[in-house]
ZATI-210075 format. One record per residue (C-alpha): chain; x, y, z. Coordinates in pm, whole numbers. Layout:
BEGIN
+---+--------+--------+--------+
: c :   east :  north :     up :
+---+--------+--------+--------+
: A :      X :      Y :      Z :
...
+---+--------+--------+--------+
//
This chain:
BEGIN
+---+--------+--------+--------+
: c :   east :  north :     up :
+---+--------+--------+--------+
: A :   4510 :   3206 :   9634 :
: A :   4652 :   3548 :   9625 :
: A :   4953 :   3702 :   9873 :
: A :   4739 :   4005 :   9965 :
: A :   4471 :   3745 :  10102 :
: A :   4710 :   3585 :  10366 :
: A :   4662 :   3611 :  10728 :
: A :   4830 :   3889 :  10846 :
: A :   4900 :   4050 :  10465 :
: A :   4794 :   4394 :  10452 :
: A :   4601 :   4410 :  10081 :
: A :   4672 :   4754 :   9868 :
: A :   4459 :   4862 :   9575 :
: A :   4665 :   5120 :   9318 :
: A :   4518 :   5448 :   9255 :
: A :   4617 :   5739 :   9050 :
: A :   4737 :   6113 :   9151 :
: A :   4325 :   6214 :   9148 :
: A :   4286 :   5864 :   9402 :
: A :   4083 :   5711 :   9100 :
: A :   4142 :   5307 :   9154 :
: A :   4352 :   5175 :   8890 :
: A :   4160 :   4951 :   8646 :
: A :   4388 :   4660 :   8693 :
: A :   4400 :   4681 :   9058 :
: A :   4188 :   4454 :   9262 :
: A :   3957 :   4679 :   9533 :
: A :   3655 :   4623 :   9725 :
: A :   3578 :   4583 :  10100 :
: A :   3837 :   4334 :  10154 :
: A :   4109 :   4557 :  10016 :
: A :   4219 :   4786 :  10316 :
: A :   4412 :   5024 :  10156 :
: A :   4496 :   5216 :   9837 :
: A :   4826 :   5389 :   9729 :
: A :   4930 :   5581 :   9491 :
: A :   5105 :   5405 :   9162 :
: A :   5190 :   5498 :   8818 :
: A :   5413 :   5685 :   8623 :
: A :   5680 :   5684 :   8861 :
: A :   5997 :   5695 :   8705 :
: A :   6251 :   5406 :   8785 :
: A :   6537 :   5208 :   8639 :
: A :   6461 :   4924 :   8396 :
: A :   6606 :   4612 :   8325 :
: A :   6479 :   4387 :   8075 :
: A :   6623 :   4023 :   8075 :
: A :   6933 :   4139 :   8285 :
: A :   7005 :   4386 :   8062 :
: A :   6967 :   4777 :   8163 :
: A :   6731 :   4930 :   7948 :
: A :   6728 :   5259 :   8121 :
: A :   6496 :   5507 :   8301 :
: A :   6097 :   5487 :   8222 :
: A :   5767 :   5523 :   8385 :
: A :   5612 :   5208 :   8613 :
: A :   5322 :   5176 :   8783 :
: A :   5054 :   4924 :   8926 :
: A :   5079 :   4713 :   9293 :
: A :   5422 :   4631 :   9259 :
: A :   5441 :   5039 :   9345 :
: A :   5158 :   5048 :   9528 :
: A :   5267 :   4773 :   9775 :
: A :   5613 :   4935 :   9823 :
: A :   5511 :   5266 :   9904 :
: A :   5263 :   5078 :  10208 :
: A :   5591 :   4926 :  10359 :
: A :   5796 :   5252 :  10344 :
: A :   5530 :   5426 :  10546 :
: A :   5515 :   5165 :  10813 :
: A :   5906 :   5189 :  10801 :
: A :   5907 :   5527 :  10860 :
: A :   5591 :   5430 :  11144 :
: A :   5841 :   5167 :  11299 :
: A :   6147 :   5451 :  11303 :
: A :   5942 :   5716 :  11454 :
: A :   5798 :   5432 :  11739 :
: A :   5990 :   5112 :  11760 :
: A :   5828 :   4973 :  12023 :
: A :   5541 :   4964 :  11846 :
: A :   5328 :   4639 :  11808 :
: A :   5168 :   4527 :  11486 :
: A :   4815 :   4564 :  11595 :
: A :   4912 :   4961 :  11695 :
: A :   5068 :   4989 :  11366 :
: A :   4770 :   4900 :  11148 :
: A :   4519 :   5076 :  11397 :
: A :   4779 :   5388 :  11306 :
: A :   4773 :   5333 :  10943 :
: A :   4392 :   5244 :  10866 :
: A :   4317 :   5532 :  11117 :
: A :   4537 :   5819 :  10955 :
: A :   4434 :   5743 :  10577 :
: A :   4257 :   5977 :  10361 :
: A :   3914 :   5838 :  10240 :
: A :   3835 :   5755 :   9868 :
: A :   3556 :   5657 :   9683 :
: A :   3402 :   5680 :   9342 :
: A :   3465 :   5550 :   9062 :
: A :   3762 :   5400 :   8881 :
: A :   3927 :   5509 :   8561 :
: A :   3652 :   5314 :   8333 :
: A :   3377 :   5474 :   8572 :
: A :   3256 :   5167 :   8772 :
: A :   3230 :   5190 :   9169 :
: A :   3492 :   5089 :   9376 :
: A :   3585 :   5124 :   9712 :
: A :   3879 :   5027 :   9973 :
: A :   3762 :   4936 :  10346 :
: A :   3954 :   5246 :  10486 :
: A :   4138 :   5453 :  10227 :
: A :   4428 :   5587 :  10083 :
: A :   4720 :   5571 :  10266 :
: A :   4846 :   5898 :  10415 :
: A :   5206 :   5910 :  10530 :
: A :   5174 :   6227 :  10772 :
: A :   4880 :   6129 :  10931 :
: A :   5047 :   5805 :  10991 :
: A :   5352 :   5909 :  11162 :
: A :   5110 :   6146 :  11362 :
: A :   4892 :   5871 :  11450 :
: A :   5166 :   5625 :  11588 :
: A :   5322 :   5867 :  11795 :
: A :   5011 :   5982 :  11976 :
: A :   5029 :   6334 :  11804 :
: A :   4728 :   6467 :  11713 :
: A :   4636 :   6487 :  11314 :
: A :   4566 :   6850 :  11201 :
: A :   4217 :   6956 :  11070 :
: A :   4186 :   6931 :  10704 :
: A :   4209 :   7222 :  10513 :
: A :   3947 :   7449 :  10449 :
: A :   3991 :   7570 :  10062 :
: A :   4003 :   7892 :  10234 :
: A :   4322 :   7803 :  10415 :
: A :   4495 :   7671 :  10070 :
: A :   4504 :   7974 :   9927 :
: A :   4799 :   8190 :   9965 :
: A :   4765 :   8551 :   9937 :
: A :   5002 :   8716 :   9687 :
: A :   5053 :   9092 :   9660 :
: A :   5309 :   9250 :   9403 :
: A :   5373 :   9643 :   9383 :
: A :   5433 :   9730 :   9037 :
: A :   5646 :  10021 :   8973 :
+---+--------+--------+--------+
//
């Protein structure tokens, strides 16, 4: 028995900043979505007593970060039923695959969640092309005297 397995749950793998899956972090098939975890800096307590700021990561981030988007998803629509919600969020996510940080295969069912596309999605907007490489570049000219 696991919580992401419930009816209803919404199951998140962790991945890193390159969208590598987390070694730790359950994936596969049945996992709908990954989000992004680790070294994010937070306030510690140890035993009740502060310990101070430090670096966290792993589903207890990963989770979190899921619920903010479909917070900001409920805020932006708020009429908004459940089944448009998730057909919003596993629509708008950017797609991962590969392999994780010890080089085995993984996969999620959709991908990793992307908050943008989201809020795009769930308000009927339509989602942008992805950039071309061409289009990330940003031309710089300096005069020297």
């Amino acid at each position: 028995t696991y919580p992401a397995g419930s009816p209803g749950a919404i199951g998140v793998a962790a991945s890193d900043q390159h969208d590598n899956l987390m070694t730790y972090s359950t994936f596969g098939s049945w996992v709908p979505l990954a989000a992004p975890t680790g070294d994010i800096t937070t306030w510690l307590v140890f035993n009740g007593v502060p310990y101070g700021y430090g670096p966290v990561g792993g589903t207890s981030i990963s989770a979190p970060v899921v619920a903010g988007i479909i917070g900001l998803m409920l805020s932006a629509a708020p009429d908004a039923t459940v089944s448009q919600v998730k057909s919003a969020l596993f629509s708008s996510v950017d797609p991962i695959s590969g392999v994780n940080q010890s080089g085995a295969p993984v996969n999620v069912q959709y991908g990793r969640v992307n908050a943008y596309r989201a809020l795009l999605a769930i308000t009927g907007q339509p989602a942008p092309a992805s950039p071309t490489p061409a289009d990330q570049v940003v031309p710089l000219s300096v005069e020297l005297a």
